[in-house]
N, C-alpha and C positions, 0 to 999 in steps of 0.2 A: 543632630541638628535637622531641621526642618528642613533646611536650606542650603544651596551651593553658593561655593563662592567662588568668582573671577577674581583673577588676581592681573593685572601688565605690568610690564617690567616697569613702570611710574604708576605714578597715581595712588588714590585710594580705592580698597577691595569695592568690588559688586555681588553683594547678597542678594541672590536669585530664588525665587520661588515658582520654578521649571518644572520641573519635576514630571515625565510623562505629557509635557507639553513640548513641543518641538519650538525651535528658537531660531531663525536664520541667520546665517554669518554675518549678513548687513547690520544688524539688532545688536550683535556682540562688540561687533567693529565701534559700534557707537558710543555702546555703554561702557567702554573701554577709551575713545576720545573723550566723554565728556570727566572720568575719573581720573583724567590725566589735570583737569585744571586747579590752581589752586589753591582758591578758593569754596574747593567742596567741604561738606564737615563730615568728618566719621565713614561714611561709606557712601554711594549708589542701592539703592533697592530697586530691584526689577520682577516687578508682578507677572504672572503666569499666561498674562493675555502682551507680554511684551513685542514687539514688532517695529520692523522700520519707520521711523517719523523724519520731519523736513530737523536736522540737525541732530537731536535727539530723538531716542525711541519713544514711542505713544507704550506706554503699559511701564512706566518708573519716573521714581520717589529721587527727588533731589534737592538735598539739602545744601544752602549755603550760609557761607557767614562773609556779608559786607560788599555783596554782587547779584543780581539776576540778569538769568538769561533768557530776553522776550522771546527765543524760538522757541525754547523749552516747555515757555508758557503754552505757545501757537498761535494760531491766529484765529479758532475759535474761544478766544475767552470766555469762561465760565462754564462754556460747554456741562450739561450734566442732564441727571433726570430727573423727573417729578412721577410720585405713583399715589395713589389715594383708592383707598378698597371706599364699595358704597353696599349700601343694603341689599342691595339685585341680587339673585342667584341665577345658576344656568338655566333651570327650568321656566326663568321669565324673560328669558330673553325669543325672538322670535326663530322660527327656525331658516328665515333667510337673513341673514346678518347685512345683505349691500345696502339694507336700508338703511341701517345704521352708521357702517360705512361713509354712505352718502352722505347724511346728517354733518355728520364729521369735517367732513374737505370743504360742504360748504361753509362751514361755520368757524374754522381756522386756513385762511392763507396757507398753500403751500406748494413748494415746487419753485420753476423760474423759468419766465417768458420774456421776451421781450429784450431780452439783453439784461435782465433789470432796469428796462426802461419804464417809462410810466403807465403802460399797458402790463408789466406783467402781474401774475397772475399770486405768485409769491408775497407781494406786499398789498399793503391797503390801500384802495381808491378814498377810499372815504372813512377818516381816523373815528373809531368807536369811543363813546365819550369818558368809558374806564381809563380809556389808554392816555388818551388827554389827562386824567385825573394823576394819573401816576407816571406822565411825562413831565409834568408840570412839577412832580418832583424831583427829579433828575437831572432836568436840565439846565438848574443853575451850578451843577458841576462840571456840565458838559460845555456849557458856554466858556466856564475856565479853561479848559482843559483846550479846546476850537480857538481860546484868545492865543495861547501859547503856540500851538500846532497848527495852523489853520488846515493844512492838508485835511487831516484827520475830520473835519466837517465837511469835504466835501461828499455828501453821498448819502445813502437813506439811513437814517436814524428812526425817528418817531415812527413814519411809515411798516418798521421791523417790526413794533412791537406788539408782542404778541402771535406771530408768527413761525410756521415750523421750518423752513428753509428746503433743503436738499439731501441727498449725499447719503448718509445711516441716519439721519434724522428721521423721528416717525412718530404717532400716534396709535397706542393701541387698547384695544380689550381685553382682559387677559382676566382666565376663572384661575381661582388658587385653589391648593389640596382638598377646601371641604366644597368646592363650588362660588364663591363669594365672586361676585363681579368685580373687578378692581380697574380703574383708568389709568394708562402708563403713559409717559412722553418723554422727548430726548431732545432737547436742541440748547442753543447756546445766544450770544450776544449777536447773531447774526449780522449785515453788514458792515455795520460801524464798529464793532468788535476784531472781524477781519483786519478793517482799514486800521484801525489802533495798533493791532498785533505785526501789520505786516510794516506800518509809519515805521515804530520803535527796533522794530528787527534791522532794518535799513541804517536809522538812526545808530545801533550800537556799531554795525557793519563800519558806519564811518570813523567812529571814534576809535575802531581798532584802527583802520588805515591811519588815522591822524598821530596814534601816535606808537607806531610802529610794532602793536603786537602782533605775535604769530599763533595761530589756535591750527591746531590739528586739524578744526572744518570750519570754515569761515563762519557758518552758521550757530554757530556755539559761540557768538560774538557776545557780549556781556557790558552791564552798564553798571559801572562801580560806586557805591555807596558814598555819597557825599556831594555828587556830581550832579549837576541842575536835570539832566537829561531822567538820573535816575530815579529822582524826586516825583519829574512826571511824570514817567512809567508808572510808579505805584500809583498816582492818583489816579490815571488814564485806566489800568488794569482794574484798578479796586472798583471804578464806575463801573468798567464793564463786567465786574461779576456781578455788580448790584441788577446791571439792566437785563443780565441774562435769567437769576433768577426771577425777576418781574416775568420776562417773557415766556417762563413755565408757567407762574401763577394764573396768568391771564389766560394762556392756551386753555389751561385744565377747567377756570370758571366756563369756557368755552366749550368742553367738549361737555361738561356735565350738560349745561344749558342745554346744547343740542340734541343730547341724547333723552333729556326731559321731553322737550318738545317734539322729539320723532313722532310721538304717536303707536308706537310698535312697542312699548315698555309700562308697565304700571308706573305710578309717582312710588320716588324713591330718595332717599337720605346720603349724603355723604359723612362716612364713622368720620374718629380722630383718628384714625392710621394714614398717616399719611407722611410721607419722606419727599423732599427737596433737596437735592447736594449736586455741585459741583464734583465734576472729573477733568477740567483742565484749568488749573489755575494756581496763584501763591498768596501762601499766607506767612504771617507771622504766628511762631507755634513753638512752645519749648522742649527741648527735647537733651534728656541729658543733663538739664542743669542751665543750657542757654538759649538764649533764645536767637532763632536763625529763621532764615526765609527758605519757605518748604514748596518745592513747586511738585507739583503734581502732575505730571502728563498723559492721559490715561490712566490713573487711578484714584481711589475713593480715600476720603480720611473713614480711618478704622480706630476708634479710640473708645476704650470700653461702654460698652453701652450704647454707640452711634448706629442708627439704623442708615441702611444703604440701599442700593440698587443696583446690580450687576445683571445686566439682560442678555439675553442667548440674542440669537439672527433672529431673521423672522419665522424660521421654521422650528426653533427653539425655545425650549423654556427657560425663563429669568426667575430670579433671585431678589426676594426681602431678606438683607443679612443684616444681624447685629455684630459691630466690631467686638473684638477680643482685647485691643492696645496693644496688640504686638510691638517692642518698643524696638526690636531691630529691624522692620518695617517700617519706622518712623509712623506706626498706627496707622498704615495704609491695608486695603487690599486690590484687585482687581476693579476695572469699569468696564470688562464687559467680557465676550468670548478673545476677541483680536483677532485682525485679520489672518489669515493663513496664507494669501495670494494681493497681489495688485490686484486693482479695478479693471486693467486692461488685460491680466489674465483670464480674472472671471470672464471677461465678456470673451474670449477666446476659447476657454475649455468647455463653460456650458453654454446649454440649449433651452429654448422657452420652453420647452417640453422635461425637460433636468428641471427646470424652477417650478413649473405648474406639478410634476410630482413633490419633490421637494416642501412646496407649503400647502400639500394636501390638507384640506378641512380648516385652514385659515382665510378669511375672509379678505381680502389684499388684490394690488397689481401684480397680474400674472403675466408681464410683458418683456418685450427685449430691453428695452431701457432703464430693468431695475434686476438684467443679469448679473451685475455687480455686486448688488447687494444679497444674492441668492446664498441660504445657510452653507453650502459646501467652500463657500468663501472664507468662511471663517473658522476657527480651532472649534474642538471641541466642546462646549460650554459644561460637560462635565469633568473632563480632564483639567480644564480652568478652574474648578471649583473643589475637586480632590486635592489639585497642589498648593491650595490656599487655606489647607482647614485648620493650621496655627492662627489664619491672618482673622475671620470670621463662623459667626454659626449662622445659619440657614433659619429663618423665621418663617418664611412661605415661599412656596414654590407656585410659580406663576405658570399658567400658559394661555398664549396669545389665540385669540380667537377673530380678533378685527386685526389687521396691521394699516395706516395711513401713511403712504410714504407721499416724500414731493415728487 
């Protein structure tokens, strides 16, 4: 087999795709409470970029039948990437990249100033008229969804969209194996997506208190099928993956645009290669014979034929991978390297001078404020990708040349 398997004295097995990837005891602990509930179906999958998340681990496949659980989700819903190769090659690009760079940050919102108050710098002063186009769609769900929850409206919505936010969110340039320029990006449902995820996570929290369940971590609280609350989770979740992918589509019109009008690049074409998916979200998907609600947290649907994106740090190169269908992965693979350390680590163990070696010859902030996000934070992106080579094949291999973090 491929694959290790966990076993606790309850529960169902956790099929792990480890292998030469190191796993922290926190990660195991978890994947081991959440296959104690019992409502999972058939097993836990835990992908090779696995690691401690708020209830559940970020890097595994969880299937159920007739319950979700919103931490599981998280509270970036939809979370995922977008990549698109265009006609460019390396030799037309210029030899200092900040211009493009630059081009970049000014032309997508990102980062966060102000508290997220209405100076910062993260959202929009003034709504582009795309985004109106394609809010104007959305928001007679959202209006639902704000009649029922009002909490949940309080706070930036339209403003997000479009938007790359914080955190491992970024925008990059990245040449593949024959030189082809390709645009990459990562961000998810930002504010309003939060506030949904963290509403509902609260929400299920009470309905355990109410009616006396006990869960191995509070956080693995769940909202049971049939149940008013559960109804508008799915609706609330499903807007926010709609909104999250929007908020790639528009980034990426965004970043071509800008990098059209730099000035530093000949005119250029966008191919059809081009991939959009989700890495934190649920669906309905059958598997086995039934059909069950498949949450994904930190990882990709992998289902024969699906192209993906699994990206290194920023000192790393990323991944066009077509899925396999592994069916005891529930046709998942990996979303990315996975942390190795906390944030509060990183900024503890290295140095701005670790990180400026570190993303030598990428064009990026070489600052204290993005030690966190520095590549030795994270696993290996090849050791990620050796332990996965039942789950996917490798279509291009990327490396990042611009990075745009917030």
């Amino acid at each position: 087999m491929p694959y290790d398997v966990i076993t606790g004295e309850t529960g169902v097995p956790i099929k792990t795709w480890t292998r030469g990837v190191p796993v922290e005891d926190a990660a195991r602990q978890q994947l081991l409470n959440v296959a104690q509930l019992p409502f999972i179906y058939r097993w836990i999958a835990a992908m090779p970029d696995v690691h401690w998340g708020m209830g559940a681990t970020v890097g595994s496949v969880i299937p159920t039948k007739n319950a979700i659980i919103p931490a599981a989700v998280g509270v970036d819903i939809g979370c995922g990437m977008m990549a698109m190769r265009t006609t460019l090659d390396a030799s037309q690009l210029p030899d200092d990249l900040k211009s493009i760079r630059t081009a970049i940050e000014s032309a997508v919102p990102h980062g966060r100033t102000d508290n997220g108050g209405k100076n910062d710098r993260g959202a929009w002063r003034h709504v582009p008229d795309r985004q109106l186009e394609v809010w104007a769609n959305l928001k007679p769900r959202y209006d639902a969804i704000v009649a029922r929850h009002p909490k949940v409206g309080r706070g930036n919505d339209l403003n997000h969209l479009g938007t790359l936010g914080t955190g491992n969110h970024f925008i990059e340039v990245c040449l593949d194996e024959e030189n082809h320029v390709w645009f990459m990006l990562h961000s998810g449902s930002r504010g309003v997506g939060n506030r949904i995820g963290s509403y509902f996570i609260e929400l299920a929290k009470e309905d355990m208190r109410k009616f006396h369940i006990n869960l191995p971590d509070a956080n693995l609280a769940y909202l049971p099928h049939g149940t008013q609350h559960f109804d508008d989770y799915v609706a609330a979740v499903h807007w926010a993956q709609d909104f999250a992918m929007w908020n790639r589509r528009l980034m990426m019109d965004a970043v071509v645009a800008a990098v059209r009008g730099s000035g530093v690049v000949p005119a250029f074409e966008t191919t059809e290669e081009v991939v959009n998916c989700h890495h934190n979200y649920v669906a309905i998907e059958n598997h086995f014979g039934e059909n069950v609600f498949v949450t994904r947290k930190g990882a990709v649907r992998a289902r024969l034929g699906d192209l993906g994106i699994i990206p290194g740090s920023m000192g790393a190169k990323s991944f066009i991978v077509r899925g396999k269908g592994n069916k005891d992965s529930f046709e998942s693979c990996s979303h990315g390297a996975g942390r190795a350390m906390s944030r509060a680590e990183a900024k503890r163990r290295f140095t701005v001078a670790d990180h400026v070696q570190a993303t030598e010859g990428v064009e990026c902030r070489k600052d204290a404020e993005v030690i966190d996000e520095t590549p030795a934070a994270y696993k290996s992106i090849d050791a990620v990708m050796d332990a996965q080579k039942d789950l996917v094949d490798v279509v291009h291999t990327l490396r990042q040349v611009v990075c745009v973090k917030g």
